[in-house]
C-alpha positions in Angstrom: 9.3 50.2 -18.6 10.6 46.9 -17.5 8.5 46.5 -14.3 5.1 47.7 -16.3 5.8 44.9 -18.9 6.5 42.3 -16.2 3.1 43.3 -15.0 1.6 43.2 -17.7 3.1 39.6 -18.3 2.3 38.9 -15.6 -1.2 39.6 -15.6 -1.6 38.3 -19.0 -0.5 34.4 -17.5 -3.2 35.0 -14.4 -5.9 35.5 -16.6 -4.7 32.9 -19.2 -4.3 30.8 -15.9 -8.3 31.9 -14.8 -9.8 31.2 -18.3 -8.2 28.0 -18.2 -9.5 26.8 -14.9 -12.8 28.3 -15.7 -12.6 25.8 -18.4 -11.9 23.1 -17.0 -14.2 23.4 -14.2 -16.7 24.2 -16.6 -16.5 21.1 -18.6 -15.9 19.1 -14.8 -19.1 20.8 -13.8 -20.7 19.8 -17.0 -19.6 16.4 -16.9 -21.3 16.0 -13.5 -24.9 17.6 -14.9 -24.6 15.3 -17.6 -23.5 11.7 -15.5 -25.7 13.2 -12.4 -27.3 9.6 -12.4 -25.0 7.4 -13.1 -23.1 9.3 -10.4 -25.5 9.1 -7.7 -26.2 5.2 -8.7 -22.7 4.5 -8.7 -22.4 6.2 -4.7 -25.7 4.5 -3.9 -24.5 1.2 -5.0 -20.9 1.9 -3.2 -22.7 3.1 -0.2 -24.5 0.0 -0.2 -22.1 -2.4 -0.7 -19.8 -0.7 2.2 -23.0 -1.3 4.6 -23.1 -5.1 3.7 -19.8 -5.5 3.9 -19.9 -3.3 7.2 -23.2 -6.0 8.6 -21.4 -8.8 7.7 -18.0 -7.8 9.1 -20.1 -7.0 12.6 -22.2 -10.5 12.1 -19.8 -12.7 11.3 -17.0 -11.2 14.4 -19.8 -11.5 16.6 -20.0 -15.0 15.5 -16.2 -15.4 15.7 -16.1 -14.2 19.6 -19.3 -16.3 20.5 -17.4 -19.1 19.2 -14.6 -18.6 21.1 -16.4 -17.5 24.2 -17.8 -21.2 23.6 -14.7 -22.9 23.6 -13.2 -21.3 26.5 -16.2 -22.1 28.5 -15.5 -25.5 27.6 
């Protein structure tokens, strides 16, 4: 009696626990249909950004060494 109610509890919080992910997920999964652009903007505008920031980085330590290299030959 004990065990089958525990069970039965038991089974009772998984599926409360399954509904409520499925809801969640749901309205996550929603929320990304519905912002799909200004998702995909926001990453193309980060990705980007990173790239300029990655060019400059490259351009201006390349600059920085040449310098140096510069000096030392002096």
């Amino acid at each position: 009696m004990y065990v089958s109610t525990l069970i039965h509890v038991k089974g009772h919080v998984m599926a409360h626990k399954v509904t409520f992910l499925n809801r969640v997920s749901g309205s996550v999964a929603s929320f990304f249909l519905r912002h799909q652009l200004l998702l995909s903007l926001v990453c193309a505008v980060g990705v980007f950004v990173l790239g300029l920031f990655t060019y400059w980085f490259i351009v201006f330590s390349g600059f920085f060494v040449s310098v140096q290299t510069i000096y030392a030959g002096f």
